[in-house]
N, C-alpha and C positions, 0 to 999 in steps of 0.2 A: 566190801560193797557198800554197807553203810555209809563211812568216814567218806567214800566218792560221791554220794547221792548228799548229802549234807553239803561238800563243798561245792557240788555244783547248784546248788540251792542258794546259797551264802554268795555264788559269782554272781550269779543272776539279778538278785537284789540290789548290789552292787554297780550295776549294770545300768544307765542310760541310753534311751533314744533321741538323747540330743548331743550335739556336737556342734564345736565352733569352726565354723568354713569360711574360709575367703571370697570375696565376692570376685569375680575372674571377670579383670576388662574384656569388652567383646573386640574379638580381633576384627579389626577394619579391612584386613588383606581380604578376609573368611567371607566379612559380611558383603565386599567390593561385587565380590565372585558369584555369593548366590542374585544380588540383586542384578545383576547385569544377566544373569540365566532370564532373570524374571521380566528382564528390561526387553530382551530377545521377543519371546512369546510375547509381550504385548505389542513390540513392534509389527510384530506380524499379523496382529489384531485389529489395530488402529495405526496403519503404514497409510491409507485416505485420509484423517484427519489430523497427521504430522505433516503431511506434506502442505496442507492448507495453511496452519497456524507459523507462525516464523518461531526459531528456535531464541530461548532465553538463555545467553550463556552464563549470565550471571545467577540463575535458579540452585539453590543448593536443596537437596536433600533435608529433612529434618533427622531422619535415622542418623545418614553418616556424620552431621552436625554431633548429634551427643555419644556416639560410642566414640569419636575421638577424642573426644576435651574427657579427659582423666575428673570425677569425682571429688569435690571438695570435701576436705576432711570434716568440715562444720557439718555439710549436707550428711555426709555417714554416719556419723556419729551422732546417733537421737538420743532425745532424755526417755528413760526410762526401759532401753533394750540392756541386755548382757552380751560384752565386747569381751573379746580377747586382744590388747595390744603390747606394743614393743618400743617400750619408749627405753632409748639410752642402751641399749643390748638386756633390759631386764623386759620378763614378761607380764602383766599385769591381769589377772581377770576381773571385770569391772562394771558397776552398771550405771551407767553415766546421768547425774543427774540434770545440769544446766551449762553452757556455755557462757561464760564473762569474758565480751570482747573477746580475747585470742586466747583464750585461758581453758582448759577443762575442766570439771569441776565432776569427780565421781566418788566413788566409794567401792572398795574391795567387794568380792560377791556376797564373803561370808559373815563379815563385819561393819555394818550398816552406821554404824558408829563412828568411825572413821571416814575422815574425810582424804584425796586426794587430790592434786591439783598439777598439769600438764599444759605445758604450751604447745601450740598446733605444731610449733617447728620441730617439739622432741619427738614428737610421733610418728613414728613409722608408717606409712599410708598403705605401702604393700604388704604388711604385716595384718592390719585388722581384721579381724574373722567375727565374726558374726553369730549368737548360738540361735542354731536352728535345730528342725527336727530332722532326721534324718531316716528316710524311710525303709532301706535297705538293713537298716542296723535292727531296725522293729522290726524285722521281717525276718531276722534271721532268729532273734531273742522269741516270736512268736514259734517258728520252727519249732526248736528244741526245746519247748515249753513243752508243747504238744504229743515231742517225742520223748520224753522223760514223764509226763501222764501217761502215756501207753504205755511203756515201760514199767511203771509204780500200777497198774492196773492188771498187768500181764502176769508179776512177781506176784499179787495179792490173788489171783484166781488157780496160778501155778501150785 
């Protein structure tokens, strides 16, 4: 029972609540559908002040404007965040210090020392993930916290 209460002690610490995630393009089809629910209802709102005004067909959207244009790799990639990328089928984790013209300019996570350098072309764009916190993961590492004090309280009153 010890040598189990020990290891699960030793996982835990071990244990992060962050993790590296992809940023997922918004689907256009997805977004088409709810704005046009929402296009519905205001038409029925304001159907006297449409009929007044003349229609602009040339009017775009701002929303559907940037979820379709795909993310520059320059714009994603900020100096001083922690990347996870995939340049050339290797995977890199990295915390980007400056951009040179078309060039990347970072440093491994754990060795600051080191310097690395990447063209915007080797980079994989669907590939970069982003480390974030993840709340679900602290949510569950809080859980069994919790439940392993009850447990280490329960065995000591026992």
């Amino acid at each position: 029972m010890q040598k189990n209460l020990y290891f699960i002690i030793i996982l835990f610490s071990l244990s992060s609540c962050y993790t590296y995630q992809v940023k997922k393009q918004a689907d256009p089809a997805a977004d088409n559908k709810l704005e046009a629910k929402k296009n519905a209802a205001l038409a029925n709102n304001t159907a006297a002040e449409m009929k007044s005004a003349p229609a602009d067909p040339l009017s775009i959207n701002p929303k559907q404007a940037q979820t379709s244009m795909p993310m520059n790799i320059q714009e994603r990639l900020v100096p001083n965040k922690n990347f996870k990328i995939d340049v050339d089928g290797r995977s890199y984790k990295i915390i980007v210090d400056r951009w040179e013209s078309d060039s990347l300019v970072a440093h491994p996570v754990n060795s600051p020392k080191k310097t690395l350098k990447f063209h915007k072309n080797q980079i994989n764009a669907e590939k970069i993930a982003e480390k974030r916190f993840s709340q679900p993961i602290a949510d569950i590492i809080t859980v069994v916290a919790y439940t392993a004090i009850g447990v280490g309280v329960y065995l000591l009153v026992r």
